[in-house]
C-alpha positions as CSV (number, residue, x, y, z in Angstrom):
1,X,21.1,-22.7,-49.0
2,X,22.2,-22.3,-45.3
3,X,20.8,-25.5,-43.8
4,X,20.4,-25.1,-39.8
5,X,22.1,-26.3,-37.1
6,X,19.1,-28.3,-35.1
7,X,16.8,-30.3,-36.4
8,X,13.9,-29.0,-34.6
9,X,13.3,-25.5,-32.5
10,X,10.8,-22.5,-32.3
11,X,10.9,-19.3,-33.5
12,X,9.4,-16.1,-32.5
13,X,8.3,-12.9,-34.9
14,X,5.9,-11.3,-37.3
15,X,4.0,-13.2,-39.7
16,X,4.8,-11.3,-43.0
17,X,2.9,-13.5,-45.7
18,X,1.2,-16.5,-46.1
19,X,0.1,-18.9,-48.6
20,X,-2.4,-22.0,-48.5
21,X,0.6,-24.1,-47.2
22,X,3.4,-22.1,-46.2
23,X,3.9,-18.8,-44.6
24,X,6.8,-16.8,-44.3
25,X,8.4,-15.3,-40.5
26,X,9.9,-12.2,-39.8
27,X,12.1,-13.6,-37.1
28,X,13.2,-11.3,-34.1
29,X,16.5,-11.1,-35.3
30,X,15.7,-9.7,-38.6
31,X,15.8,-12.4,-40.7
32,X,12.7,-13.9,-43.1
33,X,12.3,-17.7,-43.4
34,X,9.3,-19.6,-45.3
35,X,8.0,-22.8,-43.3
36,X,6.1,-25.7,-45.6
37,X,3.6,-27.0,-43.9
38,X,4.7,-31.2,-43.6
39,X,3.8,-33.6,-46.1
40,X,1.9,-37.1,-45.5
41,X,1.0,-40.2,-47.3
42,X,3.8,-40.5,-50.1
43,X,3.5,-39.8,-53.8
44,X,0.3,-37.4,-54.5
45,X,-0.7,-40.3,-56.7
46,X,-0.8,-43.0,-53.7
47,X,-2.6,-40.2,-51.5
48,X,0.0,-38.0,-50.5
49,X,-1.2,-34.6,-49.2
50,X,-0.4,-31.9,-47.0
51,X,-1.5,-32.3,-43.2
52,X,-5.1,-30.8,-43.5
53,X,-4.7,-30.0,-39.8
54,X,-1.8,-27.4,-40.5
55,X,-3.6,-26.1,-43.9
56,X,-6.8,-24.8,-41.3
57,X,-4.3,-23.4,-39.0
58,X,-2.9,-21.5,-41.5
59,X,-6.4,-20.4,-43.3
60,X,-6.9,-19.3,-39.5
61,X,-3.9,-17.2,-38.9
62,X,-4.4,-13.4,-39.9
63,X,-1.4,-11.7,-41.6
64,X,0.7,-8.6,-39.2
65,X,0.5,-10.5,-35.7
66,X,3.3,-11.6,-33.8
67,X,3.4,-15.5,-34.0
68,X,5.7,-17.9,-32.5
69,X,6.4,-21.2,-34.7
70,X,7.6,-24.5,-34.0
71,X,9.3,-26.4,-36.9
72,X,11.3,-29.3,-37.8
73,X,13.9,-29.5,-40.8
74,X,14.0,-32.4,-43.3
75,X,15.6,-30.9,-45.9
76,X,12.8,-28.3,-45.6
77,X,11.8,-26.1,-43.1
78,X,8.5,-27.9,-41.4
79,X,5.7,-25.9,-39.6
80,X,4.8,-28.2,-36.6
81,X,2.8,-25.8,-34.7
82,X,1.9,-22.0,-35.3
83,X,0.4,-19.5,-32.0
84,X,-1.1,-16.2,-32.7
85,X,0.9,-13.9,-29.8
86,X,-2.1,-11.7,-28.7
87,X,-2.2,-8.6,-26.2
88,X,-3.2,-8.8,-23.0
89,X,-5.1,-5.1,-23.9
90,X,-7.6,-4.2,-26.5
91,X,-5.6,-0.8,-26.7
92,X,-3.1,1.1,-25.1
93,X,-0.4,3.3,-25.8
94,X,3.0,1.9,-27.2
95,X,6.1,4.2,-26.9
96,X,9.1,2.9,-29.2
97,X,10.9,3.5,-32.0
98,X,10.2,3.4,-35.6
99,X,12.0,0.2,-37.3
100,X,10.8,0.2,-40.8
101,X,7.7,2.0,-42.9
102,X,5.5,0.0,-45.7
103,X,2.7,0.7,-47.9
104,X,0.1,0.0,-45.3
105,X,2.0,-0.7,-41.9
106,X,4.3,0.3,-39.7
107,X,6.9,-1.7,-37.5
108,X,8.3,-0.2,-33.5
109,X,10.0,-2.0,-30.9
110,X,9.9,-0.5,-27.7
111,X,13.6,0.1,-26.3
112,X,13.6,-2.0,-23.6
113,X,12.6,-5.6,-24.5
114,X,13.3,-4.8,-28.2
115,X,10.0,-6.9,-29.0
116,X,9.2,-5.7,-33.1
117,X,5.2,-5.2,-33.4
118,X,3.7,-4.8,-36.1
119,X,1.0,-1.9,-36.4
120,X,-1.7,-1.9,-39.5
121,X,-2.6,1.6,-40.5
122,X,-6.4,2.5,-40.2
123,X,-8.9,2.0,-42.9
124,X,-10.6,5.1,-43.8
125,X,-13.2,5.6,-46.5
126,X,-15.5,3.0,-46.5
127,X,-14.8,0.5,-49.3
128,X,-12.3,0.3,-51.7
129,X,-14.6,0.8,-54.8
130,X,-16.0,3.9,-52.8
131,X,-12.1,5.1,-52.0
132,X,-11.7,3.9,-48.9
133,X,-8.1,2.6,-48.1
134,X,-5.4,2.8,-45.2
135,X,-4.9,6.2,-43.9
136,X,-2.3,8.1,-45.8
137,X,-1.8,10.9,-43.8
138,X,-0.3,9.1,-40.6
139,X,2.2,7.4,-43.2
140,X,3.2,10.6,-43.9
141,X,3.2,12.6,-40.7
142,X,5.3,9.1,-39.9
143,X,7.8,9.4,-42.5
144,X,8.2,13.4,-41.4
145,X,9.3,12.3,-38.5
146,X,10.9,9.5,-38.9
147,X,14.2,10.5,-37.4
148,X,12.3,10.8,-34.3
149,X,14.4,8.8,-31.3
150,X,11.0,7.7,-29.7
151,X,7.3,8.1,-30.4
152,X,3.9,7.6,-28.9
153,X,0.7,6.7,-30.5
154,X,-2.1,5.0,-29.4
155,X,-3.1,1.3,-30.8
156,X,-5.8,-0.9,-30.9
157,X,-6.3,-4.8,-31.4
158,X,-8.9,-6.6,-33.0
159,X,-7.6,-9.7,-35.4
160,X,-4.4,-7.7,-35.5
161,X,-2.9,-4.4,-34.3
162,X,-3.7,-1.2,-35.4
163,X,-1.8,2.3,-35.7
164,X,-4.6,5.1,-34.9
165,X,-2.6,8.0,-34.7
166,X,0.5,9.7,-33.0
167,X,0.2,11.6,-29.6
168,X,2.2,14.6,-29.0
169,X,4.1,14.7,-25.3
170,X,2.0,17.6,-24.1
171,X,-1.4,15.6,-25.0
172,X,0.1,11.8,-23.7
173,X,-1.3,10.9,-20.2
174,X,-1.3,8.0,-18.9
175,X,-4.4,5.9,-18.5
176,X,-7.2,6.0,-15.9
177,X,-7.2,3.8,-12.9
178,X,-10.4,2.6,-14.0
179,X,-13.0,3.8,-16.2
180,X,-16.5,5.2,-15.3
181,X,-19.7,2.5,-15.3
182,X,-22.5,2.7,-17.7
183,X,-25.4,4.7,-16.4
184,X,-28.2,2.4,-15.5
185,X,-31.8,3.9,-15.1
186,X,-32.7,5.6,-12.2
187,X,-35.8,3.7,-9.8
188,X,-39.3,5.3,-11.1
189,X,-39.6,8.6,-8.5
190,X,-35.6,8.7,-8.1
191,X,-33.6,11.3,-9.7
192,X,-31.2,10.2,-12.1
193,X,-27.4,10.8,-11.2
194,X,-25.0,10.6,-13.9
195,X,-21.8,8.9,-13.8
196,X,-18.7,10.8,-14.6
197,X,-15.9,8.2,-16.1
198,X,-12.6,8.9,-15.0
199,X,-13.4,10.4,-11.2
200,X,-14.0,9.0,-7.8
201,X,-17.7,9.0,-7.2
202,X,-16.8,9.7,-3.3
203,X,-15.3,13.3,-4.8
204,X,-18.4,14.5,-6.6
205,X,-20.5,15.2,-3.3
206,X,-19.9,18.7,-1.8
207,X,-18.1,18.8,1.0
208,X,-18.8,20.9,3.7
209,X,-16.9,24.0,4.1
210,X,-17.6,24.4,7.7
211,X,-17.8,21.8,10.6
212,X,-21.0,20.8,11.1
213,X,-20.1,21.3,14.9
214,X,-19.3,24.8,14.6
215,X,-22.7,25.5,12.9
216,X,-25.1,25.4,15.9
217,X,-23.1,27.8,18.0
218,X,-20.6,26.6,19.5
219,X,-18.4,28.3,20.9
220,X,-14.8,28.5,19.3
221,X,-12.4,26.2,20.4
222,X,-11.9,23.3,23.0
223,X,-15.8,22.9,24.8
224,X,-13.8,21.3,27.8
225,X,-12.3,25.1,27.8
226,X,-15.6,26.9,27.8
227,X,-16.7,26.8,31.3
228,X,-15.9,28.6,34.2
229,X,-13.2,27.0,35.4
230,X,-13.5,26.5,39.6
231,X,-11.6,29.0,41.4
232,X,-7.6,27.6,41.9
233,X,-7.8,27.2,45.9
234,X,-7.5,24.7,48.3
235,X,-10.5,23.9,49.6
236,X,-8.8,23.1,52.8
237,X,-8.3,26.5,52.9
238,X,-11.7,27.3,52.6
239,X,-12.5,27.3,56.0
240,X,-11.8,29.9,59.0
241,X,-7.9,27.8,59.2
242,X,-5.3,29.3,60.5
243,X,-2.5,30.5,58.5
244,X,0.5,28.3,58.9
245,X,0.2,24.5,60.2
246,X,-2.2,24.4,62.7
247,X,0.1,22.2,65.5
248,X,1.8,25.3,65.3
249,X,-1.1,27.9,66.7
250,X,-1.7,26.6,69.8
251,X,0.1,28.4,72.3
252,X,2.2,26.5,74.0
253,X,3.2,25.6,77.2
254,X,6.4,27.1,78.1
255,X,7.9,25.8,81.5
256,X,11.4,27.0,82.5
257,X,13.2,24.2,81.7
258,X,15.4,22.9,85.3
259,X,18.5,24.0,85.7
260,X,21.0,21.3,85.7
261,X,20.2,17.6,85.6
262,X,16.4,17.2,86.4
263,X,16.8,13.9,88.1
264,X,18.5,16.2,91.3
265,X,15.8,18.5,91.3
266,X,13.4,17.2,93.6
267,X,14.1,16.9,97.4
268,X,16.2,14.4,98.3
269,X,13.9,12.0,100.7
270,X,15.4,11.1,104.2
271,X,16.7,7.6,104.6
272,X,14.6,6.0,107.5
273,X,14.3,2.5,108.8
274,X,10.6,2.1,108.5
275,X,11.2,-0.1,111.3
276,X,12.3,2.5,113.0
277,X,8.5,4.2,112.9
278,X,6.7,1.8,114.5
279,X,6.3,3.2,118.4
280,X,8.5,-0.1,120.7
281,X,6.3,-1.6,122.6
282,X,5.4,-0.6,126.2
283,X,6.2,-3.7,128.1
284,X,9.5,-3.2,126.3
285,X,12.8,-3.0,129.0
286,X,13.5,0.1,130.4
287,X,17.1,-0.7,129.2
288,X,17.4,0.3,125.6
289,X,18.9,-1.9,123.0
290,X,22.4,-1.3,122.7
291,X,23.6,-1.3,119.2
292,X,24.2,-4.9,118.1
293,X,21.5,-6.5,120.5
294,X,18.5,-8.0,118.3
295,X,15.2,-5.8,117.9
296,X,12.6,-8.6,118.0
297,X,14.0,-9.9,121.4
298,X,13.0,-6.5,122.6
299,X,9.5,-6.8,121.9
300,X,7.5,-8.6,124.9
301,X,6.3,-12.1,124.5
């Protein structure tokens, strides 16, 4: 008997089989181990029992689902604590490969996390005593093609996964963004409008096939384009202006321009003593002023 390393742990994998106080793992690594559910209160003759706790848990625990177990060893491997590993979906589509075939299940991983699930085959036929029983022809069409490197199949969950049948690659899609609401009755004097699952209600109106702008008749293309535009002059040339720029067209004055430097043009003015104007005085002496003799001593007192 290998006896383990730890004293304690968990353990994750598929429950396989189950009694009222045991069950027996199908750990991840391949390997099958039976965990005793712990024992309390001595001899059975002083009151010594199983934990009724554990046994419940167990009765509770449905064969096929991927569990993970916490234990203890004391010579015996102890189930502490058992969890039921549910999907986060109610169905989907798994993509793997095929691990190993029984009578009435199937076991895939899917390549990348190597995860092993368990899948039930479906039940088919009503009752047993009416010939009901799990579906025989997907074991087949499973074992045809079980050399397969990958397949796909759609699954379902309700207390533990279910295998409903193989999809081919041309038929696999993946699934809707969302799914269509239930129709609700229409108000009493509205029409009803059916819901179609699977499409964008804003898609199922018509949409135009013409601008409602161009439907009135409008003229085709840019309306800033469609009238007249104003004639491309100045209007400062509008009026009776004369060609050119206008402090050009008056004629201009044209005066010969002086010969040589104007300031010597005009007459030279003669140089006179403007007291020299002024008529002397007749009382003045009959002898004129000789040069050098005052003026104002000529004029009479």
């Amino acid at each position: 008997m290998a006896v383990p390393v730890k004293k304690e742990g968990r353990s994750m994998g598929i429950l396989v089989a189950k009694g009222e106080a045991w069950v027996d793992l199908k750990e991840d690594n391949g390997f099958q181990h039976r965990y005793l559910v712990p024992w309390t209160g001595g001899a059975p003759s002083k009151g010594g029992r199983f934990d009724a706790q554990m046994l419940d848990l167990i009765a509770a625990t449905v064969v096929g689902n991927r569990v993970e177990v916490k234990w203890k060893f004391d010579g015996h491997l102890r189930l502490v604590d058992i969890a039921v590993i549910v999907p986060v979906e109610k169905e989907g589509v798994f993509v793997g490969s095929l691990i190993e075939i029984g009578d009435h299940w199937v076991d895939f991983q899917n390549p990348d996390d190597r995860i092993p699930w368990r899948f039930y085959l479906r039940w088919v036929g009503g009752y047993p005593e009416n010939g009901g029983g799990y579906d025989g022809h997907s074991r087949e069409e499973l074992i045809a093609q079980k050399q397969e490197p990958l397949f796909r199949f759609h699954w379902t969950y309700d207390t533990r996964p279910r295998f409903e049948g193989l999809l081919r690659l041309e038929d696999y899609q993946e699934p809707l963004f969302y799914q269509g609401k239930k129709e609700e009755p229409a108000p009493v004097g509205e029409p009803q409008v059916p819901s179609t699952p699977g499409i964008n209600p804003f898609d199922t109106q018509p949409a135009p096939k013409v601008n409602p702008f161009d439907m009135k008749g409008a003229p085709v293309g840019n309306p800033f384009d469609q009238s007249d535009p104003p004639a491309q002059i100045n209007p400062f040339d509008i009026s009776n202006a004369p060609q050119g720029n206008p402090f050009e067209q008056a004629a201009p004055v044209v005066s010969p321009p002086p010969s040589g430097n104007p300031f010597e043009q005009a007459a030279p003015a003669s140089i006179v003593n403007p007291f020299d104007l002024e008529p002397m005085p007749k009382d003045k002496p009959e002898k004129p002023a000789a040069n050098g003799d005052n003026p104002f001593d000529l004029i009479g007192k």
